[in-house]
N, CA, C and O atoms as CSV, one atom per row, in Angstrom:
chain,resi,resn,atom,element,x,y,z
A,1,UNK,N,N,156.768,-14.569,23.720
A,1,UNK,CA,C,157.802,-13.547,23.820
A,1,UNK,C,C,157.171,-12.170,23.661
A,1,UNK,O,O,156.349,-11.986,22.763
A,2,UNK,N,N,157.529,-11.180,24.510
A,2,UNK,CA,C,156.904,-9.980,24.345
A,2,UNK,C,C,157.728,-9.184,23.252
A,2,UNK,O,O,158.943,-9.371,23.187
A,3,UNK,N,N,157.137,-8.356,22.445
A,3,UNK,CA,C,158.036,-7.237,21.990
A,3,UNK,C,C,157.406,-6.037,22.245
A,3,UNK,O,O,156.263,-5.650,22.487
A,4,UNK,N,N,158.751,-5.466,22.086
A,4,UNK,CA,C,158.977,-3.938,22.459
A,4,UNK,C,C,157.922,-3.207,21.675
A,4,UNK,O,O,157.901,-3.376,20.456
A,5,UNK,N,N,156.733,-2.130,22.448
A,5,UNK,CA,C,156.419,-1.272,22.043
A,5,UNK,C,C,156.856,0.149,21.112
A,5,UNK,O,O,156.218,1.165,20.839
A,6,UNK,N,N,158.318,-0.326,20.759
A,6,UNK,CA,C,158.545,0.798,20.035
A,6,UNK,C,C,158.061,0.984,18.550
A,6,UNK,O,O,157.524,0.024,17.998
A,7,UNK,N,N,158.221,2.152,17.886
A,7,UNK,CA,C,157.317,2.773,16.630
A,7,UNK,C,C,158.986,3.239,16.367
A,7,UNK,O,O,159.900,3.712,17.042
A,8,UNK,N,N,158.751,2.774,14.900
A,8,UNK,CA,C,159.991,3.653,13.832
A,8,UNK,C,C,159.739,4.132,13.035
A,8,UNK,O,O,158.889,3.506,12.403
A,9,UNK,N,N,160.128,5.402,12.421
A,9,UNK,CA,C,159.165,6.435,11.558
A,9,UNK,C,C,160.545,6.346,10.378
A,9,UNK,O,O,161.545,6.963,10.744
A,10,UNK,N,N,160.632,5.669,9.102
A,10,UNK,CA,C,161.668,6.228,8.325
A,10,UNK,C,C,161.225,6.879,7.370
A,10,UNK,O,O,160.178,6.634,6.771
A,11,UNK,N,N,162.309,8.132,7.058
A,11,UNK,CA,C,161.381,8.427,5.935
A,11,UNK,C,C,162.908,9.041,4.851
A,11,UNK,O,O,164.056,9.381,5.136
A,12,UNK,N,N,162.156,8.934,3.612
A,12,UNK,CA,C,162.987,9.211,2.566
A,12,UNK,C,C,163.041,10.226,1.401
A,12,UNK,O,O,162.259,10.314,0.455
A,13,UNK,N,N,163.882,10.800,1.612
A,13,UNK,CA,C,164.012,12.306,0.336
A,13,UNK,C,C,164.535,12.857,-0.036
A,13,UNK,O,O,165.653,12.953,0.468
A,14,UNK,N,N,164.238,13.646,-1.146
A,14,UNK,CA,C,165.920,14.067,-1.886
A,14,UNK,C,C,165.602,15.098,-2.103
A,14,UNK,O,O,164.597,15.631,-2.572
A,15,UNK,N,N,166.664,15.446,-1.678
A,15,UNK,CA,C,166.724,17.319,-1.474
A,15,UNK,C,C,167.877,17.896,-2.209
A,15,UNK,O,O,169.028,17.500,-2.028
A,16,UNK,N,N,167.433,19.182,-3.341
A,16,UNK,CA,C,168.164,19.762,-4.229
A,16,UNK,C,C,169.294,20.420,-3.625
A,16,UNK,O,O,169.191,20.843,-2.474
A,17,UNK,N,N,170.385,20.553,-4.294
A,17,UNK,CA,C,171.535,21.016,-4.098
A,17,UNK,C,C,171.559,22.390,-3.550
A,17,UNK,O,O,172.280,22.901,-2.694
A,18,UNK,N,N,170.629,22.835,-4.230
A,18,UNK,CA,C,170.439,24.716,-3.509
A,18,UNK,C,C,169.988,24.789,-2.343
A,18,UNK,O,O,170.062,25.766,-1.597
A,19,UNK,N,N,169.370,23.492,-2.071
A,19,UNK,CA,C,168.457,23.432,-0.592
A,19,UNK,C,C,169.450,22.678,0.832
A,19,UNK,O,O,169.256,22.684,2.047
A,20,UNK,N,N,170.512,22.096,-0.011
A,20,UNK,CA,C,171.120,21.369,0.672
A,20,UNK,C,C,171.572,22.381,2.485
A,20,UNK,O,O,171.709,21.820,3.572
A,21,UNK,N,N,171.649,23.323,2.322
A,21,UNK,CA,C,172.689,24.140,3.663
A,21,UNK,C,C,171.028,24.278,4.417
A,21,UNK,O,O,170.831,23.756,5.515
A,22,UNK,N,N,170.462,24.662,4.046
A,22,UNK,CA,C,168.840,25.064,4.644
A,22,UNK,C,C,168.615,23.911,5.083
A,22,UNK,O,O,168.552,23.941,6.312
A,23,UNK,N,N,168.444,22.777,4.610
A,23,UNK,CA,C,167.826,21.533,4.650
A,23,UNK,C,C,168.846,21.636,6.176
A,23,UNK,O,O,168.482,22.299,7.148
A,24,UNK,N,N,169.636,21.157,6.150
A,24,UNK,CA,C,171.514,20.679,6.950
A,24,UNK,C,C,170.800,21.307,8.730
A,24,UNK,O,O,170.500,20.559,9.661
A,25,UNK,N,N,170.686,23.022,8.722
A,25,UNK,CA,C,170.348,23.723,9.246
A,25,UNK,C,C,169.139,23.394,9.783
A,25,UNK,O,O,169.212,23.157,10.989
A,26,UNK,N,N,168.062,23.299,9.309
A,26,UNK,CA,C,166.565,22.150,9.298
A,26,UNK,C,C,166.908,21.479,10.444
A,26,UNK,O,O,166.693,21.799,11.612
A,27,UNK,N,N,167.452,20.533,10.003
A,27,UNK,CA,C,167.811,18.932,10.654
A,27,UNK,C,C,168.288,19.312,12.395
A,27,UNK,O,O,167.788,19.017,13.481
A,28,UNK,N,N,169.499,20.107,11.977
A,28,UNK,CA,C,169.821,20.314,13.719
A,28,UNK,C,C,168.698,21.047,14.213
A,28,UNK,O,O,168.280,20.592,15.278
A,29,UNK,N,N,168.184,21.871,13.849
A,29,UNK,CA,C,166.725,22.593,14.753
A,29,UNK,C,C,165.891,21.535,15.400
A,29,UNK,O,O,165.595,21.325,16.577
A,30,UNK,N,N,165.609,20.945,14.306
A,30,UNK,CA,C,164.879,19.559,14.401
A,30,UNK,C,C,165.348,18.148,15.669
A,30,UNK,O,O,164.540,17.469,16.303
A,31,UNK,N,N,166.772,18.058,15.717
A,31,UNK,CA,C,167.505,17.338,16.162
A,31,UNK,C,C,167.498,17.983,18.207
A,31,UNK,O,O,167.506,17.541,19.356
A,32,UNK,N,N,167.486,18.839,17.681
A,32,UNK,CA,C,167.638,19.637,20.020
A,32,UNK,C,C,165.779,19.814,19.595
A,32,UNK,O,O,165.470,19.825,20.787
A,33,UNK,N,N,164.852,19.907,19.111
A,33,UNK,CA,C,163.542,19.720,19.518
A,33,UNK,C,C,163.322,18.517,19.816
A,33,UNK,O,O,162.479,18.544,20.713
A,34,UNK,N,N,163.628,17.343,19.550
A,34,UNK,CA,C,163.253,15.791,19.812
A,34,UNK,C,C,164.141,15.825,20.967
A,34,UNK,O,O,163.672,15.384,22.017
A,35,UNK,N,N,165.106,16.180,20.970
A,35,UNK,CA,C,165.992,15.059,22.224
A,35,UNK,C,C,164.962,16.072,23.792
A,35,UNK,O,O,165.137,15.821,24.985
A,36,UNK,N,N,164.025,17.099,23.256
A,36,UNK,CA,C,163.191,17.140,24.757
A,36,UNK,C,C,162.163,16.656,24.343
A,36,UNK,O,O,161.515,16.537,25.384
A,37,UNK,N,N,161.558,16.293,23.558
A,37,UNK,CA,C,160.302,15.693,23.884
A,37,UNK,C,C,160.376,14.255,24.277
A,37,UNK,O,O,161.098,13.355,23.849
A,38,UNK,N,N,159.316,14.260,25.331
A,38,UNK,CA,C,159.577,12.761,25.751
A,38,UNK,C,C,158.682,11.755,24.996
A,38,UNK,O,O,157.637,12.011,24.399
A,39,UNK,N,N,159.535,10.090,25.194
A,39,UNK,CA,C,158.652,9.331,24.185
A,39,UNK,C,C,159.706,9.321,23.186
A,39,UNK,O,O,159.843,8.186,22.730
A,40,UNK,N,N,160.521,10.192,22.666
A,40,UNK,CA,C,161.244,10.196,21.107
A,40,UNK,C,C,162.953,9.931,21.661
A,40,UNK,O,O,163.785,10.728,22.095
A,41,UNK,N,N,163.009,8.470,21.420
A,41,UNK,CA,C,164.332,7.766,21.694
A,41,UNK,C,C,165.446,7.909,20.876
A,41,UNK,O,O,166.557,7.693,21.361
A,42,UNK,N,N,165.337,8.213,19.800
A,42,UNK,CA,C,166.396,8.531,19.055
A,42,UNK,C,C,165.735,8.936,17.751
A,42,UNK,O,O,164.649,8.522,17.343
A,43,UNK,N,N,166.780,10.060,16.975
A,43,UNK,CA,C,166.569,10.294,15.615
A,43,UNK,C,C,168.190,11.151,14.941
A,43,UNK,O,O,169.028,11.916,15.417
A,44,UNK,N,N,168.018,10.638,13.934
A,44,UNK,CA,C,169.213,10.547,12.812
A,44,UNK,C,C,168.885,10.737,11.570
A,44,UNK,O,O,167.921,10.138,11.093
A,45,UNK,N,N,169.699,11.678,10.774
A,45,UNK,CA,C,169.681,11.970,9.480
A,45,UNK,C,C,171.261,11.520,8.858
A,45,UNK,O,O,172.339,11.959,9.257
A,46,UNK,N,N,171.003,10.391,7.631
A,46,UNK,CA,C,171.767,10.244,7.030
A,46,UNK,C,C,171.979,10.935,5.147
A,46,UNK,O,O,171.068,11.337,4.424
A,47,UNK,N,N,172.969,10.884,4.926
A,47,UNK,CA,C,173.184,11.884,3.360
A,47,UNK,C,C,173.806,10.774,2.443
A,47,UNK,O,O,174.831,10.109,2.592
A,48,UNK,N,N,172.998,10.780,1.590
A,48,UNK,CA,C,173.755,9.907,0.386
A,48,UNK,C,C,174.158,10.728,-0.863
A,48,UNK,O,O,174.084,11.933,-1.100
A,49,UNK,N,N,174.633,9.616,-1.621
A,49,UNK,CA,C,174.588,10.686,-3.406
A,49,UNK,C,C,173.196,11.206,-3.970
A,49,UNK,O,O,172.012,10.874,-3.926
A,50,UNK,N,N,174.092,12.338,-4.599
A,50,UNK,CA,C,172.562,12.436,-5.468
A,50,UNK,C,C,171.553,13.174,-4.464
A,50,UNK,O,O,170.469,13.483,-4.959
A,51,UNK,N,N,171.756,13.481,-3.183
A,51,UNK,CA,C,170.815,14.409,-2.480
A,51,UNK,C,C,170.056,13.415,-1.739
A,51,UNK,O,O,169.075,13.982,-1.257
A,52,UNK,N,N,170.080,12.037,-1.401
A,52,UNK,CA,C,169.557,11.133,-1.069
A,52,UNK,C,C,169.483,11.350,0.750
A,52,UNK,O,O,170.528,11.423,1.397
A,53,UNK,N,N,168.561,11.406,1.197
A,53,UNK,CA,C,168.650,11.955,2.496
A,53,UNK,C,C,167.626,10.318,3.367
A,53,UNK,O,O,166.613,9.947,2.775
A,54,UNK,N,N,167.898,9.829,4.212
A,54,UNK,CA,C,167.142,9.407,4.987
A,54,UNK,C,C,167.034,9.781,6.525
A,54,UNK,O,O,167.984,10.163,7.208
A,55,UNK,N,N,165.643,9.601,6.993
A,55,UNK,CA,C,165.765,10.111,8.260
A,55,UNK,C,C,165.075,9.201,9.359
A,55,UNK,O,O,163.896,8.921,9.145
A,56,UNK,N,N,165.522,8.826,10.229
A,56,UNK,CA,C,164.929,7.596,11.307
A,56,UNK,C,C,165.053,7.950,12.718
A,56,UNK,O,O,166.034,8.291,13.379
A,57,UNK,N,N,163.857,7.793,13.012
A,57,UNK,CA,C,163.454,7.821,14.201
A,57,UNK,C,C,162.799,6.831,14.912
A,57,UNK,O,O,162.114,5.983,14.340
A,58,UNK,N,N,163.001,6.879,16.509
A,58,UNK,CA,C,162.664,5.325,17.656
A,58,UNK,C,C,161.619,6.412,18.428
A,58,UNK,O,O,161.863,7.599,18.646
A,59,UNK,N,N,160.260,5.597,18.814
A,59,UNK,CA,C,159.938,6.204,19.600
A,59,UNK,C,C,159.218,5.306,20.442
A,59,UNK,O,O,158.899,4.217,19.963
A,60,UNK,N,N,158.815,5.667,21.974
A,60,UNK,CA,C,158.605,4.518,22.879
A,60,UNK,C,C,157.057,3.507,22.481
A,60,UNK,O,O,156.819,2.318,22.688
A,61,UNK,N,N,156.049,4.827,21.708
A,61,UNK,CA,C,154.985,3.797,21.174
A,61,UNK,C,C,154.394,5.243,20.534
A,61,UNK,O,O,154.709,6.427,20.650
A,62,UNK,N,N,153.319,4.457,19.760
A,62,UNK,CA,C,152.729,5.420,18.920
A,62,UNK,C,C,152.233,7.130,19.267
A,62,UNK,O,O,152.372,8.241,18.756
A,63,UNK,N,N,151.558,6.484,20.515
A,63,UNK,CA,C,151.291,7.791,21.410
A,63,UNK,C,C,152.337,9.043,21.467
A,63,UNK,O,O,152.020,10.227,21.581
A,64,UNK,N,N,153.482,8.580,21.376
A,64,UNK,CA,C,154.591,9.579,21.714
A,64,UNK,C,C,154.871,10.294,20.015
A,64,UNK,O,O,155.249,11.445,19.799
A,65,UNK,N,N,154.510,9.071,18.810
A,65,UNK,CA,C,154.397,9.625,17.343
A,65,UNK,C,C,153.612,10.927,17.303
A,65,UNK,O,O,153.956,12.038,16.901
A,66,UNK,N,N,152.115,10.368,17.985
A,66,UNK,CA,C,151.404,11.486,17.683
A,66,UNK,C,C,151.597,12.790,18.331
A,66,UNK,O,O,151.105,13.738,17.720
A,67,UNK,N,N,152.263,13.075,19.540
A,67,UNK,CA,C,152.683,13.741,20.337
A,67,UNK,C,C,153.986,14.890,19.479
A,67,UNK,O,O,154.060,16.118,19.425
A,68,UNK,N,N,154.642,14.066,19.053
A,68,UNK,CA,C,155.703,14.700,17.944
A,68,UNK,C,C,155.335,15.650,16.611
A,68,UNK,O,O,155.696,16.735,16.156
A,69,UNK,N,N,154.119,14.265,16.163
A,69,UNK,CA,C,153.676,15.193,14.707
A,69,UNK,C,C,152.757,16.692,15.136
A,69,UNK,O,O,152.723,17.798,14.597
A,70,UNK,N,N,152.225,16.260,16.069
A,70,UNK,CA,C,151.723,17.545,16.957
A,70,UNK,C,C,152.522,18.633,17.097
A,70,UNK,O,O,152.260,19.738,16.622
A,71,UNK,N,N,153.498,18.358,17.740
A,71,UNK,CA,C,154.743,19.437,18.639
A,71,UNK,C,C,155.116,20.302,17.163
A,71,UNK,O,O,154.974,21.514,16.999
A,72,UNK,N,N,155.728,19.118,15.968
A,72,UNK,CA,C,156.470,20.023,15.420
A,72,UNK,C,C,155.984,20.141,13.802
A,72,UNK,O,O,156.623,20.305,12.763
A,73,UNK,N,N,154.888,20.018,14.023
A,73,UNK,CA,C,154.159,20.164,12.621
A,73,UNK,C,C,154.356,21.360,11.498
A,73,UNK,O,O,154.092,21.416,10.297
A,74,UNK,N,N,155.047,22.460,12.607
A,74,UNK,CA,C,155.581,24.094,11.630
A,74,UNK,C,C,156.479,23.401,10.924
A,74,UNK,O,O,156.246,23.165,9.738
A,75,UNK,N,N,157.775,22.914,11.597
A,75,UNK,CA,C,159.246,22.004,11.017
A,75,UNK,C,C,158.754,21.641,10.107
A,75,UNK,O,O,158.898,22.223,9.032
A,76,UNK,N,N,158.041,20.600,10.247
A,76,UNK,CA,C,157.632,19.640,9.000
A,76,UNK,C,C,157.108,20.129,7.440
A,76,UNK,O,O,157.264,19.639,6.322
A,77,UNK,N,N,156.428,21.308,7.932
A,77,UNK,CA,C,155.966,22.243,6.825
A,77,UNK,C,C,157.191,23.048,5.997
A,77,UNK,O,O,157.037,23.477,4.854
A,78,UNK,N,N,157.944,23.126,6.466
A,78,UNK,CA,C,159.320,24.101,6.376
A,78,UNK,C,C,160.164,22.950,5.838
A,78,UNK,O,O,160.827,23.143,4.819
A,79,UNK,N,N,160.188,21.516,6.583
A,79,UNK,CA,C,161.042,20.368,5.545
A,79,UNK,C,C,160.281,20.198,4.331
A,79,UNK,O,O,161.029,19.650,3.522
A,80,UNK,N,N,159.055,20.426,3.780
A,80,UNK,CA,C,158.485,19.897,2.657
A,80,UNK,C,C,158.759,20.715,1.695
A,80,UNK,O,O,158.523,20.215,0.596
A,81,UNK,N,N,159.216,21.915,1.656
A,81,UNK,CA,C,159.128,22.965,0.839
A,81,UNK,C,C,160.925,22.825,0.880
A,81,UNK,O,O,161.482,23.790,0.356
A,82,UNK,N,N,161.754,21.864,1.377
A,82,UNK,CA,C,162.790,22.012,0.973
A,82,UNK,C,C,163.698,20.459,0.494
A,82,UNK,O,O,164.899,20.192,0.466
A,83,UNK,N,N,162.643,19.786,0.210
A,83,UNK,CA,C,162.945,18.494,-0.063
A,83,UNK,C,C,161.853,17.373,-0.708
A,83,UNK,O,O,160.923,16.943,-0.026
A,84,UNK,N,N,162.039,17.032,-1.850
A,84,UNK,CA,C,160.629,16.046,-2.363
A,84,UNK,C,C,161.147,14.313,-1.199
A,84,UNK,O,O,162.237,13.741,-1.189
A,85,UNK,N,N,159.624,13.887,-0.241
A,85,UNK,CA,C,159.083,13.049,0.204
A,85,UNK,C,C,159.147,11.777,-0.691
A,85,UNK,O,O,158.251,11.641,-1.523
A,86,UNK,N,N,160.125,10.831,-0.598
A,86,UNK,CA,C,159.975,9.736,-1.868
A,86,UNK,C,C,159.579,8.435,-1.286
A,86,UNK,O,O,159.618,7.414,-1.971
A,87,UNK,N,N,159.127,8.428,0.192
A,87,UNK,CA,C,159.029,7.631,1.146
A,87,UNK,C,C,159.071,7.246,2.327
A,87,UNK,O,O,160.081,7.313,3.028
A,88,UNK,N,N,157.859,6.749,2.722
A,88,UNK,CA,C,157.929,6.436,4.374
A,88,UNK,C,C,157.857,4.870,4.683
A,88,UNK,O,O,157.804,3.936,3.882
A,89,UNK,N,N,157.870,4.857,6.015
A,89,UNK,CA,C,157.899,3.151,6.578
A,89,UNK,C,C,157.775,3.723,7.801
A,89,UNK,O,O,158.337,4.712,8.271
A,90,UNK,N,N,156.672,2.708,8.430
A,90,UNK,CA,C,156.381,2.374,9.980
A,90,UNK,C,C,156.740,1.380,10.227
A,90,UNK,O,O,156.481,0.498,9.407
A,91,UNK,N,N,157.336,1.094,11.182
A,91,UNK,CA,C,157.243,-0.251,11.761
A,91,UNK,C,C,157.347,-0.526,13.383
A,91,UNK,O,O,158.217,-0.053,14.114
A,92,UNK,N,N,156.587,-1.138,13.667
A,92,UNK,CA,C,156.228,-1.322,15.055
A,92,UNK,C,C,155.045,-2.559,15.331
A,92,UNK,O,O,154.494,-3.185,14.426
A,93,UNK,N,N,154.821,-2.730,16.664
A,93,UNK,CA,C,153.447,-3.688,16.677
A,93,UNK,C,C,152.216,-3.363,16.139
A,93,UNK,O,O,151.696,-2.249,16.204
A,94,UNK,N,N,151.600,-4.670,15.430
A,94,UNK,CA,C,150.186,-4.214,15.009
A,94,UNK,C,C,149.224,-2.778,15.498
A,94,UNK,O,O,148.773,-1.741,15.010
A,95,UNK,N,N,149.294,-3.768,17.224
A,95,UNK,CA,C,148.452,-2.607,18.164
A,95,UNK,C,C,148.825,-1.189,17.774
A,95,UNK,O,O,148.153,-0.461,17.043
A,96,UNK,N,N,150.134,-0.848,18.432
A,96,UNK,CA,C,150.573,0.742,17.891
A,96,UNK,C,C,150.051,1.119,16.882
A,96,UNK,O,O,149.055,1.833,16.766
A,97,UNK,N,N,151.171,0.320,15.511
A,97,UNK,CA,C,150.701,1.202,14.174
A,97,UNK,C,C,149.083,1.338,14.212
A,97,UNK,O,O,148.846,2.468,13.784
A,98,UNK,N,N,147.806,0.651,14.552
A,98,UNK,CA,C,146.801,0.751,14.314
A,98,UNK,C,C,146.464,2.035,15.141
A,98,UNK,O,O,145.654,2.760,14.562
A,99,UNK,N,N,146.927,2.526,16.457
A,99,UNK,CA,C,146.725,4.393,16.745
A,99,UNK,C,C,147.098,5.089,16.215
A,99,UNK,O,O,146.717,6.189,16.613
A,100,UNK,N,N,147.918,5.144,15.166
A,100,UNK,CA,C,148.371,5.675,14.130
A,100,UNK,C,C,147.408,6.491,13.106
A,100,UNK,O,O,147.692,7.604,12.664
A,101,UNK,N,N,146.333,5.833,12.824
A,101,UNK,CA,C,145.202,5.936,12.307
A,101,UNK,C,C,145.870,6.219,10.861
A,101,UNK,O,O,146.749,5.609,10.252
A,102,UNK,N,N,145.082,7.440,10.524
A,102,UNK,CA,C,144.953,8.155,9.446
A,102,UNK,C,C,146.315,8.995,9.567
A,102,UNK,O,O,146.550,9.359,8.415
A,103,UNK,N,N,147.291,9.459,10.387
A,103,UNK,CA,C,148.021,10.154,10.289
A,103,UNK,C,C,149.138,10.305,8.976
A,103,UNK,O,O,149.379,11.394,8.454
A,104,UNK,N,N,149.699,9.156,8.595
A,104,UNK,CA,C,150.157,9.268,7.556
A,104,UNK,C,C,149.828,8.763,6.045
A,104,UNK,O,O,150.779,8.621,5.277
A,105,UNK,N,N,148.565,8.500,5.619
A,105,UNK,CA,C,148.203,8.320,4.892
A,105,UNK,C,C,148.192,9.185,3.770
A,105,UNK,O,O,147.777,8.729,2.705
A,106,UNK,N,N,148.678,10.654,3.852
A,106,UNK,CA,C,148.859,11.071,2.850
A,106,UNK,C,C,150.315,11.101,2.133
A,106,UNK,O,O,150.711,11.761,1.173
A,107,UNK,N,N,150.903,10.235,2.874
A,107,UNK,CA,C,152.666,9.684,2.461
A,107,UNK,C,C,152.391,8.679,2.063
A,107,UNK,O,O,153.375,8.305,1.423
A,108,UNK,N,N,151.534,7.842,2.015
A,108,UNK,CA,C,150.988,6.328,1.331
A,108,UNK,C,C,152.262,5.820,2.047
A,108,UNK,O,O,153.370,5.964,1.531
A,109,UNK,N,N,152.009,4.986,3.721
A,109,UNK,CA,C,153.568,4.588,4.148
A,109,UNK,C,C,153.339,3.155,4.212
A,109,UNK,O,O,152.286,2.704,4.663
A,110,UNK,N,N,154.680,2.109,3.593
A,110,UNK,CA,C,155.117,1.084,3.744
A,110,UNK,C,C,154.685,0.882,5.330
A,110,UNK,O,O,155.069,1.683,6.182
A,111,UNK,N,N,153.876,-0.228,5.643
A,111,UNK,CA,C,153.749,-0.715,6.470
A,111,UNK,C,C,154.121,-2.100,7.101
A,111,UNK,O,O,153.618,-3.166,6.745
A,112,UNK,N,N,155.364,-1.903,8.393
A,112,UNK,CA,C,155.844,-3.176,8.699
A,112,UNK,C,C,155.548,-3.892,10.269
A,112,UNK,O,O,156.064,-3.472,11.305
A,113,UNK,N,N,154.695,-4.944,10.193
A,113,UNK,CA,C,154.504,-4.973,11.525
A,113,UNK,C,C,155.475,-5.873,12.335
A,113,UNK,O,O,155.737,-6.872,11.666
A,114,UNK,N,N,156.228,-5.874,13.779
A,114,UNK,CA,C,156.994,-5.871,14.178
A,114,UNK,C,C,156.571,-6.910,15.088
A,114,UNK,O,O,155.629,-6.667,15.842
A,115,UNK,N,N,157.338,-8.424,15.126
A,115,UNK,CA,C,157.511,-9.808,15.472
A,115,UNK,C,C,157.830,-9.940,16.597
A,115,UNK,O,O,157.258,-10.232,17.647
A,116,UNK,N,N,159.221,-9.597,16.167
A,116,UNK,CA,C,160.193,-10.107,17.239
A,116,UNK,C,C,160.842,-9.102,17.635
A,116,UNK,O,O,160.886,-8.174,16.827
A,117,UNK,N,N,161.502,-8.926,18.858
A,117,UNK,CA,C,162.538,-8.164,18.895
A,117,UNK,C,C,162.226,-7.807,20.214
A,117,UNK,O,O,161.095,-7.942,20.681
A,118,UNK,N,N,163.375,-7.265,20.957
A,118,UNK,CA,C,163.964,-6.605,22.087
A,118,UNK,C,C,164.265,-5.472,22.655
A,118,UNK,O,O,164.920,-4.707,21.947
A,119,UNK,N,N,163.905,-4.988,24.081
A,119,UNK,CA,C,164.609,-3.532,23.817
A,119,UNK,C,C,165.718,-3.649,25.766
A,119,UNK,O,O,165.351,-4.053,26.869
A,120,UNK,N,N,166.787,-3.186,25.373
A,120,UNK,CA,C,167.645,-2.546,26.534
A,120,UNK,C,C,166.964,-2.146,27.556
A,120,UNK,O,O,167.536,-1.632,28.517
């Protein structure tokens, strides 16, 4: 059975109450930069209690990851300074995550490699 080359980037953080409207603001900037880059199939920010933020993204394979962390690496600098990082997760095929390299290793990310599965 083949599976889908896709890469999922989740990541997890909690962002202070003062930061909350900045952060909010963040996200949609963030949100119309992905839907043009190509390669990046979907991404979503969800809000929990407590400032609990998760954020997930589909992308067609790793190549298109690195393509992203590239594009919007200012964003990313601008989300860190408005939210503590409490966690990441990859998951995708061996092959992929292994082009991945070194890129997120300074998030120490949960690594899941990806079996089974299907894509539309």
């Amino acid at each position: 059975m083949s599976v889908p080359q896709i890469v999922t980037v989740v990541g997890y953080m909690t962002i202070l109450e003062s930061h909350a409207a900045a952060f909010r603001e963040n996200c949609s900037k963030m949100i119309e930069l992905r839907r043009l880059e190509p390669g990046h199939l979907a991404s979503a920010y969800s809000f929990g209690a407590g400032g609990k933020v998760v954020s997930r993204e589909d992308y067609d394979n790793a190549d298109a990851v690195i393509r992203h962390m590239e594009l919007g690496n200012h964003i990313f600098e601008l989300t860190q300074q408005l939210v503590e990082i409490t966690g990441v997760e990859l998951h995708g095929p061996q092959a992929e995550l292994e082009k991945l390299g070194n890129l997120f290793n300074g998030m120490s990310p949960a690594i899941f490699d990806t079996e089974f599965g299907f894509r539309r």
